[in-house]
LUMTORGU-52338 format. One record per atom (N, C-alpha, C): residue in three letters; atom name; residue number from 0; x, y, z; chain. Coordinates in steps of 0.1 Angstrom, whole numbers, plus 5000, padded with zeros to 4 digits. Each point is the difference from the previous one (the first is absolute). Last residue first. Layout:
BEGIN
<pt Ala CA NUM <X Y Z> A>
...
***
This chain:
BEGIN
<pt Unk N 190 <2318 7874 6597> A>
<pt Unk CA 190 <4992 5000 4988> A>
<pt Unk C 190 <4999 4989 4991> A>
<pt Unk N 189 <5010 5021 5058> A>
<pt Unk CA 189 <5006 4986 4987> A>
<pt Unk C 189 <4992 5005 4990> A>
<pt Unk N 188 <5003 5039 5031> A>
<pt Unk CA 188 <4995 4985 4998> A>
<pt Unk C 188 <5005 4996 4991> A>
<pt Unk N 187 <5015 5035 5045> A>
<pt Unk CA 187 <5003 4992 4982> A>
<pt Unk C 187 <4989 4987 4998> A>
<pt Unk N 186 <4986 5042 5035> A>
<pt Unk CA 186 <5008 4989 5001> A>
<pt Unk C 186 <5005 4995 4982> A>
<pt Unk N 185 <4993 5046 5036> A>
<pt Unk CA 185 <4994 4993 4987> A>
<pt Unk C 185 <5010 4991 4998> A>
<pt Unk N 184 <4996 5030 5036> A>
<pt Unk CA 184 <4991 4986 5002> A>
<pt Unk C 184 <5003 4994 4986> A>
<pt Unk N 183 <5028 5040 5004> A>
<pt Unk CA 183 <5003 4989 5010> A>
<pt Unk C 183 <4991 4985 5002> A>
<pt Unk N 182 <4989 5039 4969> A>
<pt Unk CA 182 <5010 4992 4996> A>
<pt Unk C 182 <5006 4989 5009> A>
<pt Unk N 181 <4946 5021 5003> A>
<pt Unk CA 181 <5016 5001 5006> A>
<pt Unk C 181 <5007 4992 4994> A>
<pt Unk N 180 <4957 4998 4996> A>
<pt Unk CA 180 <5004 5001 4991> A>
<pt Unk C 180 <5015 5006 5000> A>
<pt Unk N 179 <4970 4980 5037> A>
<pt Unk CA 179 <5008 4991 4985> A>
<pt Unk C 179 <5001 5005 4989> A>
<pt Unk N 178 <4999 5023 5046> A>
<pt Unk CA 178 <4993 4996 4994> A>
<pt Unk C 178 <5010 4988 4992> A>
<pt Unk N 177 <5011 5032 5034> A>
<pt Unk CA 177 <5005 5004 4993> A>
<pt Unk C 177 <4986 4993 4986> A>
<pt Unk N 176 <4997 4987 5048> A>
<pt Unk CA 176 <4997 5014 4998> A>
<pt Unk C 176 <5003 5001 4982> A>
<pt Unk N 175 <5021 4963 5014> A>
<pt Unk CA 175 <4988 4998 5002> A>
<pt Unk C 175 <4993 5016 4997> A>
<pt Unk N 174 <5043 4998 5002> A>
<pt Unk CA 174 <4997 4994 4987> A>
<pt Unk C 174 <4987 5001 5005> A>
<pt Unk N 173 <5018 5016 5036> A>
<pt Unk CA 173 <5001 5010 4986> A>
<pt Unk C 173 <4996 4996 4985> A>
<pt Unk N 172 <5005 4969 5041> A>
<pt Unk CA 172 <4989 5009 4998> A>
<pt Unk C 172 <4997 5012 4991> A>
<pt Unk N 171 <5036 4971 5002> A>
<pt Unk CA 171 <4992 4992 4996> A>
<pt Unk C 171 <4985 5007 5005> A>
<pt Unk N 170 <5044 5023 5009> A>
<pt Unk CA 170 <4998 4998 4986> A>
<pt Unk C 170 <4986 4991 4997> A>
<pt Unk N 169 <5010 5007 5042> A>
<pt Unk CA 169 <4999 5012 4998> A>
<pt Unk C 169 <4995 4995 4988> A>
<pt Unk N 168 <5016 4966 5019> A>
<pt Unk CA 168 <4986 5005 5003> A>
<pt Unk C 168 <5000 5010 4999> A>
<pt Unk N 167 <5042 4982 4992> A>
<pt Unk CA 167 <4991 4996 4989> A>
<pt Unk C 167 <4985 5004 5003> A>
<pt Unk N 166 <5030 5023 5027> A>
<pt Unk CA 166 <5003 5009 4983> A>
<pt Unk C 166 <4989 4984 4991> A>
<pt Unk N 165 <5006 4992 5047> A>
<pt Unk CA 165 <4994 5013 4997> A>
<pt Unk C 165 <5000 5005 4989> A>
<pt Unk N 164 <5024 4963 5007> A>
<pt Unk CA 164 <4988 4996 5001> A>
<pt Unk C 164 <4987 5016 5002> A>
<pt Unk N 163 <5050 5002 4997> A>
<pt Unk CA 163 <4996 4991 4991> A>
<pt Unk C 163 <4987 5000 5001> A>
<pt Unk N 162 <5019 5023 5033> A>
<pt Unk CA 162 <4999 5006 4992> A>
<pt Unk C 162 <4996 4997 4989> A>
<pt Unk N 161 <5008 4969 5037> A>
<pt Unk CA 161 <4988 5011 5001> A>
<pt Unk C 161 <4994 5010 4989> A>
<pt Unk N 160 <5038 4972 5000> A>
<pt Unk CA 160 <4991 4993 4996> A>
<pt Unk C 160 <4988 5008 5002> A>
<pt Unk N 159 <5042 5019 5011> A>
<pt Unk CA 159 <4998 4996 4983> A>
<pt Unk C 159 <4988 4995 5000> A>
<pt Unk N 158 <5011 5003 5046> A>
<pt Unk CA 158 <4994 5016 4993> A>
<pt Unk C 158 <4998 4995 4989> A>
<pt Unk N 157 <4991 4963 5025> A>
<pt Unk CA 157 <5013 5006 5001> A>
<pt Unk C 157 <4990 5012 4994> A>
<pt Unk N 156 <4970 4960 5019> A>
<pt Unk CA 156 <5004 5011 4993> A>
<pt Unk C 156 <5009 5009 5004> A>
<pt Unk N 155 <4981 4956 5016> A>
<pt Unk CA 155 <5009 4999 4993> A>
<pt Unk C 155 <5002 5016 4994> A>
<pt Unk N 154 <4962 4989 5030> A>
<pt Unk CA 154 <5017 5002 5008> A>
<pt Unk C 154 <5008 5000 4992> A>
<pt Unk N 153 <4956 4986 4978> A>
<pt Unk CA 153 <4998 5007 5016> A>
<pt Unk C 153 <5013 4997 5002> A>
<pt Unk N 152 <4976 4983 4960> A>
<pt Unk CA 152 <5017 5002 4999> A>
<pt Unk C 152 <5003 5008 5015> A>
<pt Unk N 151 <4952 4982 4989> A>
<pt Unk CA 151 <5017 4989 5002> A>
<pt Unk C 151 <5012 5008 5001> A>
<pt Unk N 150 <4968 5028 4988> A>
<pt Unk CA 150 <4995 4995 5017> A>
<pt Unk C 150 <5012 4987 5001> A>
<pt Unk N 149 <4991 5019 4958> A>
<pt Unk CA 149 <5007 5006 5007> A>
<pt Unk C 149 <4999 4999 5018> A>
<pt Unk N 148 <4979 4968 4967> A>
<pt Unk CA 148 <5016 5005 4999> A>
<pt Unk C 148 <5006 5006 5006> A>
<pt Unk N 147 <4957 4998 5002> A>
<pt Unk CA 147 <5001 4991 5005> A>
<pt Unk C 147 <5016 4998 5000> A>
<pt Unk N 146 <4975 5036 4978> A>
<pt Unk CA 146 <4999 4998 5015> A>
<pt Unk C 146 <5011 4993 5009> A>
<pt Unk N 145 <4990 4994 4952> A>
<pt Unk CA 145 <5008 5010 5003> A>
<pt Unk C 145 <5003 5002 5015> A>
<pt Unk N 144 <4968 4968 4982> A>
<pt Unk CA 144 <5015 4999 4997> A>
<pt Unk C 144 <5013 5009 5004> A>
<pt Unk N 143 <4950 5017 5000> A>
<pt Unk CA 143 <5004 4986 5011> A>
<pt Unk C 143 <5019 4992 5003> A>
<pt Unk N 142 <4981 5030 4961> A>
<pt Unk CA 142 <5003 5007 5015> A>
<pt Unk C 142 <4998 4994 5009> A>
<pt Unk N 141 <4992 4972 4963> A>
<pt Unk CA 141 <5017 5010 5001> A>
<pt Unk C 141 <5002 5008 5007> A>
<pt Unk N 140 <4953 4982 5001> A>
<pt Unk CA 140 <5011 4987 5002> A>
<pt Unk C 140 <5015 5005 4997> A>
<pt Unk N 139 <4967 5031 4989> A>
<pt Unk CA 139 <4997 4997 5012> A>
<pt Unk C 139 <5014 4990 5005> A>
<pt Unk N 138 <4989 5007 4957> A>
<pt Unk CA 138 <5009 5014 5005> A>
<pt Unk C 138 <5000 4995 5018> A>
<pt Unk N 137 <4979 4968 4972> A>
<pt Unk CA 137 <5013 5000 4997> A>
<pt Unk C 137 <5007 5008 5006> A>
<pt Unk N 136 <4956 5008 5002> A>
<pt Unk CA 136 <5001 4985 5010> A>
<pt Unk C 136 <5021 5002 4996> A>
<pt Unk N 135 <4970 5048 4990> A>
<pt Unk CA 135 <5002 4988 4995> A>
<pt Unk C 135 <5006 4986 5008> A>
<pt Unk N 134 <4986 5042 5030> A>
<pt Unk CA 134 <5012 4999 4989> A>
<pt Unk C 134 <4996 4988 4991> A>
<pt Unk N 133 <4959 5037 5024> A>
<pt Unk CA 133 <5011 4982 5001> A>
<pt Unk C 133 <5013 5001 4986> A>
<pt Unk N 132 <4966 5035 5014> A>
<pt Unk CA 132 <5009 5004 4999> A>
<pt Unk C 132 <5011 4989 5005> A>
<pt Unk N 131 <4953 4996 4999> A>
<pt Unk CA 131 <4999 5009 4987> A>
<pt Unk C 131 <5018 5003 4999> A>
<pt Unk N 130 <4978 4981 5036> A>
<pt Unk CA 130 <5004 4987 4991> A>
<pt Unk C 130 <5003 5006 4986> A>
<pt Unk N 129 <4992 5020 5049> A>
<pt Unk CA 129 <5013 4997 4995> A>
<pt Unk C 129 <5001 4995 4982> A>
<pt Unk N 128 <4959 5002 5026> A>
<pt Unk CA 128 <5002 5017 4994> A>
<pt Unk C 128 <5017 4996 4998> A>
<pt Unk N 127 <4982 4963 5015> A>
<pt Unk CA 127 <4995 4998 4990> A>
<pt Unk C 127 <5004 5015 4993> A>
<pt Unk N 126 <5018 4982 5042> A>
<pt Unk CA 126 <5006 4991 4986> A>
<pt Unk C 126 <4993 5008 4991> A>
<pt Unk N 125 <4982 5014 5045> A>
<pt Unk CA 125 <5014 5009 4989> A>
<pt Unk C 125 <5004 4991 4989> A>
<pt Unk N 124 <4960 4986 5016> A>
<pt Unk CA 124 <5000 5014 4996> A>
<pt Unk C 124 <5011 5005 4993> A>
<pt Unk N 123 <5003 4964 5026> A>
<pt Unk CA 123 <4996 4994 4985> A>
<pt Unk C 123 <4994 5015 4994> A>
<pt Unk N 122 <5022 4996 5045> A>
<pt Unk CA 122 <5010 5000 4987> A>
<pt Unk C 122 <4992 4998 4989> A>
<pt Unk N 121 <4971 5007 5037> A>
<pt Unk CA 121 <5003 5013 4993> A>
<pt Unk C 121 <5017 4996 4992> A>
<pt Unk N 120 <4976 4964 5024> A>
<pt Unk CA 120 <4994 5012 4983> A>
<pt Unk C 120 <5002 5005 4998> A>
<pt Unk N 119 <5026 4980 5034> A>
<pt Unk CA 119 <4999 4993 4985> A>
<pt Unk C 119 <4990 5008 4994> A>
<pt Unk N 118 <5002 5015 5040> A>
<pt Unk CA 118 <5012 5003 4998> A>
<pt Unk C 118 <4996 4995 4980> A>
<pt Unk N 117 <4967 4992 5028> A>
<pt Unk CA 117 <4998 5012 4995> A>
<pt Unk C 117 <5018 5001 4990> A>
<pt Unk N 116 <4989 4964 5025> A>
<pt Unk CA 116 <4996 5001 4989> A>
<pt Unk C 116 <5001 5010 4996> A>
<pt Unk N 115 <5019 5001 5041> A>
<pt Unk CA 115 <5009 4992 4983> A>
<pt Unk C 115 <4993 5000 4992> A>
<pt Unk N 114 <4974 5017 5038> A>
<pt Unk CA 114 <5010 5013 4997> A>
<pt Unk C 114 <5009 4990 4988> A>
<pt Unk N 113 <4973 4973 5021> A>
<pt Unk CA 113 <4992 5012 4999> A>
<pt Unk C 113 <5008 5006 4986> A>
<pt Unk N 112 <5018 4972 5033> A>
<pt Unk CA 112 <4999 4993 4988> A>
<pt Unk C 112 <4990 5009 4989> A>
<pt Unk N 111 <5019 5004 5047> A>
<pt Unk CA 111 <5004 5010 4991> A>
<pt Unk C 111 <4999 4994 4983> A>
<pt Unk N 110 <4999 4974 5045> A>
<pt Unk CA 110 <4994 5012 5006> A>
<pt Unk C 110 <5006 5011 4985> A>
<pt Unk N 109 <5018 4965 4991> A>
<pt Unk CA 109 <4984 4993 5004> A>
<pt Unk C 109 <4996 5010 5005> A>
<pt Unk N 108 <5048 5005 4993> A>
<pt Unk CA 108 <4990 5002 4986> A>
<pt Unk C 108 <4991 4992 5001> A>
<pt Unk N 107 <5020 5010 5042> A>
<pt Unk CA 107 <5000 5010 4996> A>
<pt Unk C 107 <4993 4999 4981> A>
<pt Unk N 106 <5014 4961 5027> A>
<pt Unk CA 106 <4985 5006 5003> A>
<pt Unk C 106 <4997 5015 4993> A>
<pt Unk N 105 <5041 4978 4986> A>
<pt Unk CA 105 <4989 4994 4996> A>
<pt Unk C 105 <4987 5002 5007> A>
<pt Unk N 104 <5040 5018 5013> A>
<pt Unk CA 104 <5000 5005 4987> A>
<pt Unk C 104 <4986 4994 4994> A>
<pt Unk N 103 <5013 4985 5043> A>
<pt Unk CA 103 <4997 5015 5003> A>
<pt Unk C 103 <4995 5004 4984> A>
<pt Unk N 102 <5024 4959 5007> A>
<pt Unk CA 102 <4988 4997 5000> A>
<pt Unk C 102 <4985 5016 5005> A>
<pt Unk N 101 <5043 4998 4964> A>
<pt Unk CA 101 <4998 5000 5009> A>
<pt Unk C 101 <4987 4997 5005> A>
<pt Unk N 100 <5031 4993 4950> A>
<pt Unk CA 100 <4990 5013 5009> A>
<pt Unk C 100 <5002 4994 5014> A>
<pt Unk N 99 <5041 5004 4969> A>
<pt Unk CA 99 <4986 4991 5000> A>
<pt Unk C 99 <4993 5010 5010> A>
<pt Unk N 98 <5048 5006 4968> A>
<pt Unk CA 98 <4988 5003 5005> A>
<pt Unk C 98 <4990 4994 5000> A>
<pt Unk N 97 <5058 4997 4986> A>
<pt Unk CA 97 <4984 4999 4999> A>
<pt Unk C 97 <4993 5003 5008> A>
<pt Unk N 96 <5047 5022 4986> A>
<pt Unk CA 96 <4989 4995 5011> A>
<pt Unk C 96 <4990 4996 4993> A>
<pt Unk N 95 <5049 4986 4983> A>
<pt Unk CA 95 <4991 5018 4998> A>
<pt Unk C 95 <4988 4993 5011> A>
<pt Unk N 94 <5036 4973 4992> A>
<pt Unk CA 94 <5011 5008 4997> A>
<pt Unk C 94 <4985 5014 5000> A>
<pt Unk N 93 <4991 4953 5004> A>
<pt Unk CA 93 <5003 5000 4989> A>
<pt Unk C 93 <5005 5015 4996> A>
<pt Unk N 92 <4972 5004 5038> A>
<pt Unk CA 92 <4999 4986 4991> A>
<pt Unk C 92 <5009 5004 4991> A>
<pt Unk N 91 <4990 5026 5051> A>
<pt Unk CA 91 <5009 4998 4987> A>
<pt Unk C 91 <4996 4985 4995> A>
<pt Unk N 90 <4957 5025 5029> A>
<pt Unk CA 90 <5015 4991 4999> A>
<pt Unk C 90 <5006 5002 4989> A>
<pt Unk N 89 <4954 5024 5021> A>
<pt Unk CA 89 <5011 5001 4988> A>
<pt Unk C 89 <5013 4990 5004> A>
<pt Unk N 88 <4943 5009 5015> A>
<pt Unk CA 88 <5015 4998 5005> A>
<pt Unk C 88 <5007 4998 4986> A>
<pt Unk N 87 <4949 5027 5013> A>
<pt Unk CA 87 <5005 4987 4990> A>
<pt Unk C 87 <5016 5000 5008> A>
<pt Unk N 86 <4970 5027 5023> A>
<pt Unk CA 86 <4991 4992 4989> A>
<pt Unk C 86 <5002 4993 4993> A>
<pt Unk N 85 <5023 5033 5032> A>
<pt Unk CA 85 <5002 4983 5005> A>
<pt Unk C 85 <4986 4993 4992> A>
<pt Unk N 84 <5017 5045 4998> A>
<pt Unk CA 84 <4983 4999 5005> A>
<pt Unk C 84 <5002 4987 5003> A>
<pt Unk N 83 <5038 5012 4980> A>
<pt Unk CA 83 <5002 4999 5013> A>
<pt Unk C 83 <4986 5006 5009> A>
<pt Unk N 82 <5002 4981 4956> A>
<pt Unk CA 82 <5008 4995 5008> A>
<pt Unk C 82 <4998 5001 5012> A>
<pt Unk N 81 <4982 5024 4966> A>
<pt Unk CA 81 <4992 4989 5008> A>
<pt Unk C 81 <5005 4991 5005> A>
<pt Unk N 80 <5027 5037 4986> A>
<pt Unk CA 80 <4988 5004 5001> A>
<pt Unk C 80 <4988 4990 5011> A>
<pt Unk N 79 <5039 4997 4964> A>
<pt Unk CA 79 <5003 5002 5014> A>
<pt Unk C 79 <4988 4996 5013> A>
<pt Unk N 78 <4989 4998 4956> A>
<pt Unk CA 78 <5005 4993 5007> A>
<pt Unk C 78 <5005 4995 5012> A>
<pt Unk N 77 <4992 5040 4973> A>
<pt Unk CA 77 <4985 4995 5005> A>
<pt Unk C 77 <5008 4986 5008> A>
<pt Unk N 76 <5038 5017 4980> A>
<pt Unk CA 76 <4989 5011 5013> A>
<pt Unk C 76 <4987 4995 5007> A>
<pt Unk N 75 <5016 4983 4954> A>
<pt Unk CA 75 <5007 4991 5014> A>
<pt Unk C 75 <5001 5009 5009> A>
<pt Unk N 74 <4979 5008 4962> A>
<pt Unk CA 74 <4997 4990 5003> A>
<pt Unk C 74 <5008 4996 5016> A>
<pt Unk N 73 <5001 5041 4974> A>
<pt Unk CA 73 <4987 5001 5008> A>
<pt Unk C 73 <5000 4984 5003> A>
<pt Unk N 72 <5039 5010 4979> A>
<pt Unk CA 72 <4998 5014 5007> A>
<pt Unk C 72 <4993 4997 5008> A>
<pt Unk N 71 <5002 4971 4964> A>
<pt Unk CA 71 <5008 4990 5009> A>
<pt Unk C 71 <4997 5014 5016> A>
<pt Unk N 70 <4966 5005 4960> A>
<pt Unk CA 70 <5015 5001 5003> A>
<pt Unk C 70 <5005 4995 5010> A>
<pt Unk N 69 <4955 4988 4972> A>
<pt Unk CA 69 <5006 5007 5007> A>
<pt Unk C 69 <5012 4995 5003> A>
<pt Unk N 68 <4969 5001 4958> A>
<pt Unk CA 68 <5014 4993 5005> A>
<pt Unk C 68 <5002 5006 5014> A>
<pt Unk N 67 <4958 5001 4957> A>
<pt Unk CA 67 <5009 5005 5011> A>
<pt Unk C 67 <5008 4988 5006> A>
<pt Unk N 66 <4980 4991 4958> A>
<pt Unk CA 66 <5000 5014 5001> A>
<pt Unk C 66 <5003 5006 5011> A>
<pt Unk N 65 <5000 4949 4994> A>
<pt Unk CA 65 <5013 5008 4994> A>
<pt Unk C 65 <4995 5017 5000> A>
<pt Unk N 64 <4961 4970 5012> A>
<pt Unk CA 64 <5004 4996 4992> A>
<pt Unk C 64 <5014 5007 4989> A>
<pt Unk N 63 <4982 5002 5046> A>
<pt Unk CA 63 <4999 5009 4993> A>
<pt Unk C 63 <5004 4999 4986> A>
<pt Unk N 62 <5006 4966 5029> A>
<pt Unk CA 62 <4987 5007 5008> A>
<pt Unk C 62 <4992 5009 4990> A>
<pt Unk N 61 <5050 4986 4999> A>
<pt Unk CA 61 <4991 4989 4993> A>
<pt Unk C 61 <4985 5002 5002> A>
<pt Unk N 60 <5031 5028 5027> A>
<pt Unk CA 60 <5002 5004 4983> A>
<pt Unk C 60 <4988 4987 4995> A>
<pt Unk N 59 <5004 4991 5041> A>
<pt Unk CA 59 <4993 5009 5000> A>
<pt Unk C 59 <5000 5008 4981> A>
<pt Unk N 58 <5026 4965 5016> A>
<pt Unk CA 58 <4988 4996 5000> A>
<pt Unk C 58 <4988 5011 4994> A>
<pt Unk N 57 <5045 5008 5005> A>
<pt Unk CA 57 <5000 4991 4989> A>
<pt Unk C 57 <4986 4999 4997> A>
<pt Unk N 56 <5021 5018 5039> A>
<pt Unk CA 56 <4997 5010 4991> A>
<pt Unk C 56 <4998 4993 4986> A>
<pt Unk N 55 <5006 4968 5036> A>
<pt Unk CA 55 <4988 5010 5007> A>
<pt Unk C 55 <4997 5013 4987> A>
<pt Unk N 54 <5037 4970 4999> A>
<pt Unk CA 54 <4991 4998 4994> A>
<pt Unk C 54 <4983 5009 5006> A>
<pt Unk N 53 <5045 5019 5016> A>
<pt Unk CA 53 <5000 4995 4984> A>
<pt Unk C 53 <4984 4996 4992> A>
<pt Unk N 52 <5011 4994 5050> A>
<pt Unk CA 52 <4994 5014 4996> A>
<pt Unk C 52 <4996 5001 4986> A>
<pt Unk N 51 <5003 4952 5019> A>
<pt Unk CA 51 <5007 5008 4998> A>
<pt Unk C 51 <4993 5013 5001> A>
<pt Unk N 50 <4969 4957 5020> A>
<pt Unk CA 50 <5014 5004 4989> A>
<pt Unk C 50 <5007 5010 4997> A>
<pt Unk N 49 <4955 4967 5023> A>
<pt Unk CA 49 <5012 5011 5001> A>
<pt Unk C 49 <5006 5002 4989> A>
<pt Unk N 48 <4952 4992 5000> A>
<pt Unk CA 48 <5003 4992 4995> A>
<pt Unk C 48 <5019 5007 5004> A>
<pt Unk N 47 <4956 5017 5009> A>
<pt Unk CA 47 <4999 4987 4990> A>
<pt Unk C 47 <5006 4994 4998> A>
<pt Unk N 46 <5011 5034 5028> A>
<pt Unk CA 46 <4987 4992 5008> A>
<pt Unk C 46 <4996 4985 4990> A>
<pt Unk N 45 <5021 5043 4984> A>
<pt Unk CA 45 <5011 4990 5008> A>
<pt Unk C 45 <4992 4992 5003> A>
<pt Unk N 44 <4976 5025 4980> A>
<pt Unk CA 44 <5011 4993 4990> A>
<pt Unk C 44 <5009 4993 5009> A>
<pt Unk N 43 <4966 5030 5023> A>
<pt Unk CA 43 <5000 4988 4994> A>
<pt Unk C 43 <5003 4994 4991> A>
<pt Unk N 42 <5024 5040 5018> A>
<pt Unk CA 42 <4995 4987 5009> A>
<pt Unk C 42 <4988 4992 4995> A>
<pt Unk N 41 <5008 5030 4972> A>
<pt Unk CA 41 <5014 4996 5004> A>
<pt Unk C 41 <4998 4987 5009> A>
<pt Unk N 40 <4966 5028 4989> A>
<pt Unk CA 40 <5003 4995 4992> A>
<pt Unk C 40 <5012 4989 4998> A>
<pt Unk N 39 <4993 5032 5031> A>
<pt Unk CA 39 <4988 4992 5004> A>
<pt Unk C 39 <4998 4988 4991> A>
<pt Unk N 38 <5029 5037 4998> A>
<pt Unk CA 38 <5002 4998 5010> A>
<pt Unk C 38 <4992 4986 5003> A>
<pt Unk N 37 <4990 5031 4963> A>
<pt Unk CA 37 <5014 4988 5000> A>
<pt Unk C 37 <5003 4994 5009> A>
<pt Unk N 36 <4967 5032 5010> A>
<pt Unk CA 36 <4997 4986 4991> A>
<pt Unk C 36 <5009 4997 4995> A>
<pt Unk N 35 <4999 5037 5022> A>
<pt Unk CA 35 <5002 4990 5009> A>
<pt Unk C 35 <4990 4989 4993> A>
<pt Unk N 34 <4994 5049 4977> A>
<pt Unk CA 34 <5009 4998 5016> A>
<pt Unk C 34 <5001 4985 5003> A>
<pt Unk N 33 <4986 4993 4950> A>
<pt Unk CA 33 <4993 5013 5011> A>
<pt Unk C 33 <5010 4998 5015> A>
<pt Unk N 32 <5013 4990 4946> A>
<pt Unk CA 32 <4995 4996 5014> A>
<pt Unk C 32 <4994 5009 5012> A>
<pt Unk N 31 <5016 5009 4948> A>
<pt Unk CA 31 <4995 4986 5001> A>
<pt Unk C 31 <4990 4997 5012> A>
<pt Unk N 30 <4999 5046 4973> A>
<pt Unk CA 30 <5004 4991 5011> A>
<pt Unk C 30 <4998 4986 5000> A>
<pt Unk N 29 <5006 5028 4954> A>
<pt Unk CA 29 <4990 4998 5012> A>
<pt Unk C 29 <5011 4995 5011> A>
<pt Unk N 28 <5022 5029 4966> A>
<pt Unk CA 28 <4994 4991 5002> A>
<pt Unk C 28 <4992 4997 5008> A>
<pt Unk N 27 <5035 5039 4977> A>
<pt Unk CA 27 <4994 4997 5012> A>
<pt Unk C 27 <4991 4985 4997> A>
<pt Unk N 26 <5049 5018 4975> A>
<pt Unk CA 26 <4987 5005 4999> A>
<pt Unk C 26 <4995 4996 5014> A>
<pt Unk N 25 <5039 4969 4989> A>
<pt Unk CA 25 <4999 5016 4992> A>
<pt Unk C 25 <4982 5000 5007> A>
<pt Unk N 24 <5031 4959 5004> A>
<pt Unk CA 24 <4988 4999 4996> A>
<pt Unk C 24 <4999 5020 4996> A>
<pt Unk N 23 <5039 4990 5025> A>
<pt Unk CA 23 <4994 4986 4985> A>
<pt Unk C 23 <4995 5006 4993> A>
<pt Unk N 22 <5012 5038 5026> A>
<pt Unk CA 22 <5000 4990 5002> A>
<pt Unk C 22 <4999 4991 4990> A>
<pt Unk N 21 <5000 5047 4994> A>
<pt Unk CA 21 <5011 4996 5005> A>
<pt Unk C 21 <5003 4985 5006> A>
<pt Unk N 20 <4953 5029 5002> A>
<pt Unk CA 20 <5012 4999 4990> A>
<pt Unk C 20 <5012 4994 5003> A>
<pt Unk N 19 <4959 4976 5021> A>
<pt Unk CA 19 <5002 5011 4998> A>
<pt Unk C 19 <5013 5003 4993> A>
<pt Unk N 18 <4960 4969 5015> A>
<pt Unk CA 18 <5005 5002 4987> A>
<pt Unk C 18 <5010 5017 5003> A>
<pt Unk N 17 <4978 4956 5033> A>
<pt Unk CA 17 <4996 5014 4998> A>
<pt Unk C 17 <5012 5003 4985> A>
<pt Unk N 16 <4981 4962 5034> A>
<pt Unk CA 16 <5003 4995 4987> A>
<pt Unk C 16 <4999 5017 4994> A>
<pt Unk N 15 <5007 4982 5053> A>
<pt Unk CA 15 <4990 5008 4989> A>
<pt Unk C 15 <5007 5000 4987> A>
<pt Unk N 14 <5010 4992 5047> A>
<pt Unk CA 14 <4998 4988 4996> A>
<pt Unk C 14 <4992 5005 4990> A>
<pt Unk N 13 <5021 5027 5032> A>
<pt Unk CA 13 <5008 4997 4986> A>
<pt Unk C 13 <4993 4987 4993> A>
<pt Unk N 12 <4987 5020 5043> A>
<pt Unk CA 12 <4996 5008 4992> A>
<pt Unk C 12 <5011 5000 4987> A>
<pt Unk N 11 <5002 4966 5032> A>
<pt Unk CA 11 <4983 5003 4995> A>
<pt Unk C 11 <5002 5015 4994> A>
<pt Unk N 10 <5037 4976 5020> A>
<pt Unk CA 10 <4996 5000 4989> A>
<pt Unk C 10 <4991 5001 4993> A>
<pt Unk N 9 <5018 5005 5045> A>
<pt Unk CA 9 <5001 4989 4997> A>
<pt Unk C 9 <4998 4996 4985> A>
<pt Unk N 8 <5005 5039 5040> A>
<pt Unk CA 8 <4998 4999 4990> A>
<pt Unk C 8 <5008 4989 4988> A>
<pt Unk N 7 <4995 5028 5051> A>
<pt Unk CA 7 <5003 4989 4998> A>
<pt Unk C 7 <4990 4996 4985> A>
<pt Unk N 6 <4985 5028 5033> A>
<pt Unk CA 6 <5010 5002 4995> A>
<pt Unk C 6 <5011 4996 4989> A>
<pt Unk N 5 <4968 4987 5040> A>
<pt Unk CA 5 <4989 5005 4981> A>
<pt Unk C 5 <5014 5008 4992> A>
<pt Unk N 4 <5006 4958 5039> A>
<pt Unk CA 4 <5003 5016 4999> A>
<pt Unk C 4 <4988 5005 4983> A>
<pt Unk N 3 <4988 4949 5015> A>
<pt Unk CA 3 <5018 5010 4996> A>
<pt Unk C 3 <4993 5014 5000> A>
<pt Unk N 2 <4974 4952 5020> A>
<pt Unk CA 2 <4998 5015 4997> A>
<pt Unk C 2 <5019 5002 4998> A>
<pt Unk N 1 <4979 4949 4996> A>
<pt Unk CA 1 <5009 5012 5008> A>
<pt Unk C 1 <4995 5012 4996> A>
<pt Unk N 0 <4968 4956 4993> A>
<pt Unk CA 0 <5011 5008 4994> A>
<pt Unk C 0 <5005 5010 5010> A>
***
């Protein structure tokens, strides 16, 4: 591996599942990752198998059975990252970079096979102190839906639309907060 500047900050100290006001999630939470286990994590997900950044944060959500998500913020930094450690290489596929590993990337997770298991226990730690604050499978799979929409629509946004799609995600959190006994959630039933 290359030595980088210590300067130079790659995503280890955002790779943390932390709860604070104003964010998603609100409040404080455990750590997911320790310094330079995404990092490690990452490279061997590529190593298994190349593919996108995207799915790289799919996988890992899938890890944590939907209770964390890392952000595209800490995904594609780290990325950066073991790129240009020359541990994995990035080509355009299909309009976005896939990533494979390297024959450098792959001694590096034999001289550090140690340190992944560890990586993997300690997600089964965090899956499990997460699991008290899992979304239902359905809620899960519509903030997936959600996600996934708004990531397609990338470059199409005028101002109106902007302002449209802010006012339905303002509102549609206001319902949710608001509860079901909110006139807005409350639905007509047939009788």
């Amino acid at each position: 591996m290359r030595d980088h500047p210590p300067h130079r900050d790659h995503g280890d100290s955002h790779d943390l599942f932390e709860r604070r006001p104003g964010r998603e999630r609100g409040g404080r939470g455990p750590r997911v990752f320790a310094p330079g286990d995404l990092k490690l994590l990452l490279l061997a997900l590529v190593a298994e198998q190349p593919c996108h950044g995207y799915d790289l944060i799919r996988q890992i959500e899938d890890m944590f059975d939907g209770a964390y998500s890392p952000s595209p913020g800490v995904i594609y930094p780290t990325l950066t990252f073991l790129e240009e450690s020359e541990l994995i290489t990035g080509e355009a596929h299909g309009g976005k970079k896939r990533y494979s590993v390297t024959d450098a990337g792959v001694r590096a997770l034999t001289e550090q096979a140690v340190a992944l298991d560890g990586v993997r226990m300690r997600i089964e730690v965090s899956k499990r102190s997460l699991r008290g604050q899992d979304r239902p499978q359905e809620i899960h799979e519509a903030v997936h839906n959600l996600r996934h929409a708004l990531q397609m629509y990338h470059g199409r946004w005028s101002p109106d639309e902007i302002l449209r799609v802010r006012d339905l995600l303002n509102d549609t959190a206001k319902a949710i907060v608001a509860g079901p006994q909110s006139p807005t959630n409350a639905r007509e039933k047939p009788e």
